[in-house]
mmCIF file of the N, C-alpha and C atoms, coordinates in Angstrom:
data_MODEL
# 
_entry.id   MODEL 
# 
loop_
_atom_site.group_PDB 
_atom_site.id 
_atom_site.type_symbol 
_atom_site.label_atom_id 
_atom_site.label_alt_id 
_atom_site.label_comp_id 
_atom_site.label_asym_id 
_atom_site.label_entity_id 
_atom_site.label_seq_id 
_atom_site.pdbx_PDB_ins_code 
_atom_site.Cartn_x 
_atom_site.Cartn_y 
_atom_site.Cartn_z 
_atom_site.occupancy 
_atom_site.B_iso_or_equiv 
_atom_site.pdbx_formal_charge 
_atom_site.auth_seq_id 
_atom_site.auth_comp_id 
_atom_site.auth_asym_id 
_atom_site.auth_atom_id 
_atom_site.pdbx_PDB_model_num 
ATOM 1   N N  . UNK A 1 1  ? 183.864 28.201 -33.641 1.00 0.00 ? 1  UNK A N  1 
ATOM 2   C CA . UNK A 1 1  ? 182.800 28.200 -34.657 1.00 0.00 ? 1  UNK A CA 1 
ATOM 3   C C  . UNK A 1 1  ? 183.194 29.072 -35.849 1.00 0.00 ? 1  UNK A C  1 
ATOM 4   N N  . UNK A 1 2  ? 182.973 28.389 -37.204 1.00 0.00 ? 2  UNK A N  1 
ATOM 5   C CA . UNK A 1 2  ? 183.286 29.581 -38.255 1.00 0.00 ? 2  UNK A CA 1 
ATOM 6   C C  . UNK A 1 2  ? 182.356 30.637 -38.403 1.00 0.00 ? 2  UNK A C  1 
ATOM 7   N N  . UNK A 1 3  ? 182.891 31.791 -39.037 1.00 0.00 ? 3  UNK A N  1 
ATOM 8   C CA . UNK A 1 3  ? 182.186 32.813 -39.144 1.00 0.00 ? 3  UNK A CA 1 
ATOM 9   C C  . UNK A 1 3  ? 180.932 32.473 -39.855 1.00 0.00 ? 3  UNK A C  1 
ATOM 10  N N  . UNK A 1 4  ? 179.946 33.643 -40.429 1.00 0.00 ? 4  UNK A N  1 
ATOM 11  C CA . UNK A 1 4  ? 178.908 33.581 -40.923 1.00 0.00 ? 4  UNK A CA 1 
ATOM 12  C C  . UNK A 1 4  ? 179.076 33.771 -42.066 1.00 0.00 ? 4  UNK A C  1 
ATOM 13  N N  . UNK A 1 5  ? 180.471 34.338 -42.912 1.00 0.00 ? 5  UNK A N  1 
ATOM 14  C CA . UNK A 1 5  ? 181.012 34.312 -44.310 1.00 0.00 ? 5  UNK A CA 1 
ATOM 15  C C  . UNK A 1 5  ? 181.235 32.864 -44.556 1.00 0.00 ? 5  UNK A C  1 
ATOM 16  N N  . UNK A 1 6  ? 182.147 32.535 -43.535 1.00 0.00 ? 6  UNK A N  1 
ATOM 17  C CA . UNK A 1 6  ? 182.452 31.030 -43.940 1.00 0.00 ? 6  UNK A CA 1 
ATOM 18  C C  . UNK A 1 6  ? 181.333 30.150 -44.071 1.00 0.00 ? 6  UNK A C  1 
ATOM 19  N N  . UNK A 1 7  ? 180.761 30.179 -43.000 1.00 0.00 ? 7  UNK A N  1 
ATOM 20  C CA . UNK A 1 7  ? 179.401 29.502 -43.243 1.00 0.00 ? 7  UNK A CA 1 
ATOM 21  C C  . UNK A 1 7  ? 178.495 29.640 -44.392 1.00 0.00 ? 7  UNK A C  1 
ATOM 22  N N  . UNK A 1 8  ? 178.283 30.362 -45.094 1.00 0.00 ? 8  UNK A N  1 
ATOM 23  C CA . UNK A 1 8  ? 177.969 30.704 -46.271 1.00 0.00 ? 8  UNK A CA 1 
ATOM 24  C C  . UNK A 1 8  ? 178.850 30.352 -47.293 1.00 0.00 ? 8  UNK A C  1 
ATOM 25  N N  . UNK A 1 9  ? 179.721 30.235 -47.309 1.00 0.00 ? 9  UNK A N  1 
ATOM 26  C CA . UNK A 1 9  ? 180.750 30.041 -48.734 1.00 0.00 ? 9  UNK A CA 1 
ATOM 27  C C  . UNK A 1 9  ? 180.707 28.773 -48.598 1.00 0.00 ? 9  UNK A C  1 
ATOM 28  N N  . UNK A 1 10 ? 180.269 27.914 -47.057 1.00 0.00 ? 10 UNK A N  1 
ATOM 29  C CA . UNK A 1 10 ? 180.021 26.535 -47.818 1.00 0.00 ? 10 UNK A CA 1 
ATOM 30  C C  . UNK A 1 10 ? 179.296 25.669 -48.147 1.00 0.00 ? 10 UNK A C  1 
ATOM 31  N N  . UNK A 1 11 ? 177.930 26.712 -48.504 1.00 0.00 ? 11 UNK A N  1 
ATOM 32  C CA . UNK A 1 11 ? 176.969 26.487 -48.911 1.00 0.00 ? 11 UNK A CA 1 
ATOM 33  C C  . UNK A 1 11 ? 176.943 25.683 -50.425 1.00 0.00 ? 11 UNK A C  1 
ATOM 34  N N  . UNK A 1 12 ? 176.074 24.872 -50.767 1.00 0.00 ? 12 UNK A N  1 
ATOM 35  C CA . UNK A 1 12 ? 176.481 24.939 -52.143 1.00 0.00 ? 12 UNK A CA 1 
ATOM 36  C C  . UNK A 1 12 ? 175.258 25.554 -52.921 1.00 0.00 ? 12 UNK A C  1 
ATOM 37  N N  . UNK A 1 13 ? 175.354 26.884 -52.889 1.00 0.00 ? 13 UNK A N  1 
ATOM 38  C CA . UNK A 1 13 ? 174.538 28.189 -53.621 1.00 0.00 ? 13 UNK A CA 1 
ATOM 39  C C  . UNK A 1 13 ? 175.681 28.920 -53.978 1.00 0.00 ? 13 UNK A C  1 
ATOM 40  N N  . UNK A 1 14 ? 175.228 29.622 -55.445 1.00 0.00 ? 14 UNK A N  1 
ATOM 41  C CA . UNK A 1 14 ? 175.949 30.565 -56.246 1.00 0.00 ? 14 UNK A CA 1 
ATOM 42  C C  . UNK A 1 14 ? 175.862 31.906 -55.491 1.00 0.00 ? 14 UNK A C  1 
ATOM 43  N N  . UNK A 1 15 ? 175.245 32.560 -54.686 1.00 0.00 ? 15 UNK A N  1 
ATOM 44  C CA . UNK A 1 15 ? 175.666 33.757 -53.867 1.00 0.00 ? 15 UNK A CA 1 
ATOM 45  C C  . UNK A 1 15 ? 174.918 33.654 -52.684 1.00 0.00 ? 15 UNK A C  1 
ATOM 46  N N  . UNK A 1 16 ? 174.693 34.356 -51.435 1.00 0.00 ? 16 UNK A N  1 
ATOM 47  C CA . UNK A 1 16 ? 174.387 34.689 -50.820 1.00 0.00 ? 16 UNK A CA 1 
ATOM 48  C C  . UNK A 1 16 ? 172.656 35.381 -51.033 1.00 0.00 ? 16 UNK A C  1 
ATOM 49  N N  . UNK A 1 17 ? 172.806 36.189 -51.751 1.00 0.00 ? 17 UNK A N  1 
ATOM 50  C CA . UNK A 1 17 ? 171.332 36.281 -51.895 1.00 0.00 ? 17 UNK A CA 1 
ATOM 51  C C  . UNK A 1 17 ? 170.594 35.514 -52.012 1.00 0.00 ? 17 UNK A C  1 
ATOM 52  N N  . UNK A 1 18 ? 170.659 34.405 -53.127 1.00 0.00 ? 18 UNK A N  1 
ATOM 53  C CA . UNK A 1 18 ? 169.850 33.465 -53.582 1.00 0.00 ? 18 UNK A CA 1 
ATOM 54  C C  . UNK A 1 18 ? 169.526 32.667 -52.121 1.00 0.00 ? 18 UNK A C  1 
ATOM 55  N N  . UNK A 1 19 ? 170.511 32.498 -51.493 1.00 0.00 ? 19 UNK A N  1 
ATOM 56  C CA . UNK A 1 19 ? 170.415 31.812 -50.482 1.00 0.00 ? 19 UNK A CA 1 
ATOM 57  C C  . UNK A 1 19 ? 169.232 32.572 -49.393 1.00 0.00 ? 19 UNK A C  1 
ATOM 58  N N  . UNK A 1 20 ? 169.200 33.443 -49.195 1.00 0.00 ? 20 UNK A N  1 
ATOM 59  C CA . UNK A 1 20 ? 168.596 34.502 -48.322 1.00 0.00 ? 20 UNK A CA 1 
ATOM 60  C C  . UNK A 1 20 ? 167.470 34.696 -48.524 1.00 0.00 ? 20 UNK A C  1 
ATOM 61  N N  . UNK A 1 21 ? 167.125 34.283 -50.270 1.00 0.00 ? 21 UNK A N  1 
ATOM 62  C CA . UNK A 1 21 ? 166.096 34.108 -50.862 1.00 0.00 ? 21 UNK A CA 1 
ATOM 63  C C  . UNK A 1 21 ? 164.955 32.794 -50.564 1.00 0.00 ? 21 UNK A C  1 
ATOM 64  N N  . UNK A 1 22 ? 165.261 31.821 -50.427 1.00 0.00 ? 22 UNK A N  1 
ATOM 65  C CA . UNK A 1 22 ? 165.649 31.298 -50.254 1.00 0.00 ? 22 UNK A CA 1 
ATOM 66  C C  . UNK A 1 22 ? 164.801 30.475 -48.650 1.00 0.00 ? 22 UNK A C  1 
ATOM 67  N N  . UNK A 1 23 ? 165.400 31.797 -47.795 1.00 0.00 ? 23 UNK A N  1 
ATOM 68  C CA . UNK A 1 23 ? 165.584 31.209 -46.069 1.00 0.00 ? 23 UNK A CA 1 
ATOM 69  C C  . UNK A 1 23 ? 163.123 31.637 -46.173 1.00 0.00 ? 23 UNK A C  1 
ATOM 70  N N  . UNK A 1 24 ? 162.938 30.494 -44.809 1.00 0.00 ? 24 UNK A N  1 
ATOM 71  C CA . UNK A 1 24 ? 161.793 30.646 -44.725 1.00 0.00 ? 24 UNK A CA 1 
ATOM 72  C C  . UNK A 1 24 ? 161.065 31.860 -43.612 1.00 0.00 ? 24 UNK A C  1 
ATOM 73  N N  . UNK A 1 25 ? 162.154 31.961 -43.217 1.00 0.00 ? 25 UNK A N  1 
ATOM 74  C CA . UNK A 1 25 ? 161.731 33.142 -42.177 1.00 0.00 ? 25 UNK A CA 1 
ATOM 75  C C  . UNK A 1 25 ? 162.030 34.216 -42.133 1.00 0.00 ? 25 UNK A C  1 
ATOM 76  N N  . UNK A 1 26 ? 160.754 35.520 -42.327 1.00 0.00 ? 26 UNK A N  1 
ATOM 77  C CA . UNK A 1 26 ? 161.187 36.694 -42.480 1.00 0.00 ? 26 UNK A CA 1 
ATOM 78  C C  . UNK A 1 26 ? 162.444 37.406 -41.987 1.00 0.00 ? 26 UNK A C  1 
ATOM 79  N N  . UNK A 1 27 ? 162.676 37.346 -40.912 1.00 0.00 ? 27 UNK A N  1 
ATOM 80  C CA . UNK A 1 27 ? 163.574 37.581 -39.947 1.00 0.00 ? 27 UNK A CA 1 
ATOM 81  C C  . UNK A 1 27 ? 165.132 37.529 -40.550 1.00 0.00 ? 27 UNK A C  1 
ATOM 82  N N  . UNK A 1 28 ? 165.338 36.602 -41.112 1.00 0.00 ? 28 UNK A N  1 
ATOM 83  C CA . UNK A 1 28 ? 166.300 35.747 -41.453 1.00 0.00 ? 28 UNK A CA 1 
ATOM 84  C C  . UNK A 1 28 ? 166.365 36.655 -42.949 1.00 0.00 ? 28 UNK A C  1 
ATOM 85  N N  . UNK A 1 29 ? 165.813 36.479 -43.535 1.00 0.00 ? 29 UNK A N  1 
ATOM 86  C CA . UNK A 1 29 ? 165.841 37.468 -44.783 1.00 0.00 ? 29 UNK A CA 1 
ATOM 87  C C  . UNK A 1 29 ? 166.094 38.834 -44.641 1.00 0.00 ? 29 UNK A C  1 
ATOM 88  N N  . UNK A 1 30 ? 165.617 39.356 -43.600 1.00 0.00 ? 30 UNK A N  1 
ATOM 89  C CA . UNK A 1 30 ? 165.675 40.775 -43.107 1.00 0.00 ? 30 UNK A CA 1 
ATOM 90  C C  . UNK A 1 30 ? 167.131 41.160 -42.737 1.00 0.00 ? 30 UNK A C  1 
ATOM 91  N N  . UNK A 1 31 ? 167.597 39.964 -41.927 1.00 0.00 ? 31 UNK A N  1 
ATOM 92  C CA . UNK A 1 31 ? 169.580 39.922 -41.483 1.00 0.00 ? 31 UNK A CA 1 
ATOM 93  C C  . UNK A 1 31 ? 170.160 39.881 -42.820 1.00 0.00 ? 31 UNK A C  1 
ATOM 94  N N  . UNK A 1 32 ? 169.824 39.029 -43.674 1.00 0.00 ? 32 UNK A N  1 
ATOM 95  C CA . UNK A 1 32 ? 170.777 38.991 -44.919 1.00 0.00 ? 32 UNK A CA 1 
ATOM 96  C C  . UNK A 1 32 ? 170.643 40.449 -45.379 1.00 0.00 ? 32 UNK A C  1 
ATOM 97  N N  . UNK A 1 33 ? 169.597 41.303 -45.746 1.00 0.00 ? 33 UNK A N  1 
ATOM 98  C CA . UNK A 1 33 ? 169.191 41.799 -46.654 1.00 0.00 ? 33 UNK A CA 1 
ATOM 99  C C  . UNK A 1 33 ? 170.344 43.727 -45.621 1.00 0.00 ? 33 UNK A C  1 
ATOM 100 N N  . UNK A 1 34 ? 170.985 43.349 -44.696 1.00 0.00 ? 34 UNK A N  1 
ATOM 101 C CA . UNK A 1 34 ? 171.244 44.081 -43.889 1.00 0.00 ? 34 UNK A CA 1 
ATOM 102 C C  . UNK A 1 34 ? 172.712 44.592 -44.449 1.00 0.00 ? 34 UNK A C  1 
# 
């Protein structure tokens, strides 16, 4: 399985935050924001 960088870089979003921004569940925002 790829990492969670990779998984993200092949997103098609301009960074990571936005993306995190984004996610619907607190939780999930709370990991990014880590």
């Amino acid at each position: 399985l790829p990492t969670l960088v990779n998984f993200y870089s092949l997103l098609p979003l301009p960074t990571l935050d936005n993306f995190c921004s984004m996610l619907p569940l607190a939780a999930l925002v709370d990991f990014c924001s880590l």
